[in-house]
ZAMARGU-4260 file (C-alpha; in steps of 0.2 Angstrom, whole numbers, plus 5000, padded with zeros to 4 digits):
<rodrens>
0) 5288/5588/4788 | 5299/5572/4793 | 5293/5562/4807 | 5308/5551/4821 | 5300/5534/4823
5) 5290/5540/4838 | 5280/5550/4826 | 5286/5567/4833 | 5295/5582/4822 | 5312/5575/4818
10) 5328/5583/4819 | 5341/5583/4806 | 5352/5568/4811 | 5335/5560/4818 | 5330/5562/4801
15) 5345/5557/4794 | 5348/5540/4802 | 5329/5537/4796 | 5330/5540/4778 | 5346/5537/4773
20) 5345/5519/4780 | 5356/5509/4771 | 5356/5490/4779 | 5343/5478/4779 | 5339/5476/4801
25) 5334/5461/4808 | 5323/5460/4821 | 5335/5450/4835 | 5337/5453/4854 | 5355/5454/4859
30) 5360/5456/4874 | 5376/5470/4877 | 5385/5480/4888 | 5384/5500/4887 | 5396/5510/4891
35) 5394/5529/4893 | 5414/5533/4894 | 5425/5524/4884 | 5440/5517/4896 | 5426/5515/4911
40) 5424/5499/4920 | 5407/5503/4921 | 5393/5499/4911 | 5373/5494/4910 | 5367/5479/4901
45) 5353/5484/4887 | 5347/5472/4875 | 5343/5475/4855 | 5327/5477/4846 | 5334/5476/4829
50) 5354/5475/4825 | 5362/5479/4805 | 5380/5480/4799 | 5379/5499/4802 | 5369/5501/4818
55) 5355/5498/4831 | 5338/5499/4839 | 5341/5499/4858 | 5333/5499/4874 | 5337/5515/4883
60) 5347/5517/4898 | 5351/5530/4908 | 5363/5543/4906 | 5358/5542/4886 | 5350/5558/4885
65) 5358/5568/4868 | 5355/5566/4848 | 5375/5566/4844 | 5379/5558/4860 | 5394/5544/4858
70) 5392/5528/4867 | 5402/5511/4865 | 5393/5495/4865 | 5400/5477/4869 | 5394/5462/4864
75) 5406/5447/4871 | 5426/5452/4869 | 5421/5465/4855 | 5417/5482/4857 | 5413/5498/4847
80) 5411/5515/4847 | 5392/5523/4841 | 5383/5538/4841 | 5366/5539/4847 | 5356/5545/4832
85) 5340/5546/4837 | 5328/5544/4857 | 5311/5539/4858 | 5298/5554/4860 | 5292/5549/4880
90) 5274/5543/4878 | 5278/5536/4859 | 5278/5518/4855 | 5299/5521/4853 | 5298/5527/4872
95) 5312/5522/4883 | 5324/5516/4865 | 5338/5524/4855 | 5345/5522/4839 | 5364/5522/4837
100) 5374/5520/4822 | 5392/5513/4823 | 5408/5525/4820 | 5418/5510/4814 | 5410/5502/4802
105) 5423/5487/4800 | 5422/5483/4820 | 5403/5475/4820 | 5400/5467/4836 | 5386/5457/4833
110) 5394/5450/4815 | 5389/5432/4820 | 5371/5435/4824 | 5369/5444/4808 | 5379/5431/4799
115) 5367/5417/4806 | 5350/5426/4805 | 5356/5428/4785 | 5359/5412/4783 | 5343/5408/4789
120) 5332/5419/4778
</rodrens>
């Protein structure tokens, strides 16, 4: 049986995201703005665990609460679209964190982090 990060059953897009992972992460806390609606003024800030081209490792905040759920990140004047691809089993050691993979892949908000953390490796 596949296991989400938290250890629990997964799901099929929990699963999904997991093993079809594609991009190398780096382990970087960036700082972003999360917005539940996309035209909204309001937002909650949230920080990374992890960032790639094509997705994210993120702190959860509230009003995240769905697998499939579409949120849009920003990071300085660039944002993005995502969808929530996975939640943290309450209790687990991914408790209170989401996964989110972009839905435009040529839009990457944190492109210069990733650029410089490459760079350094």
């Amino acid at each position: 049986m596949e296991r989400n990060p938290s250890g629990a059953a997964a799901t099929p897009s929990v699963t999904a995201s997991r093993v079809e992972r594609r991009e190398k992460r780096i382990h970087v806390a960036v700082p972003v703005k999360l917005f539940l609606e996309q035209d909204s003024p309001n937002y909650q800030l949230c920080c990374t665990y992890e960032i790639s081209m094509v997705g994210a490792r993120l702190v959860a905040v509230s009003g995240v609460n769905k697998v499939g759920q579409m949120v849009w990140l920003q990071r300085h004047n660039r944002r993005a679209r995502y969808k929530v691809v996975w939640i943290g089993e309450p209790g687990s050691e991914h408790a209170q964190q989401i996964g989110v993979e972009t839905q435009e892949p040529t839009n990457v908000i944190w492109e210069s982090e990733l650029r410089m953390r490459m760079s350094q490796a």
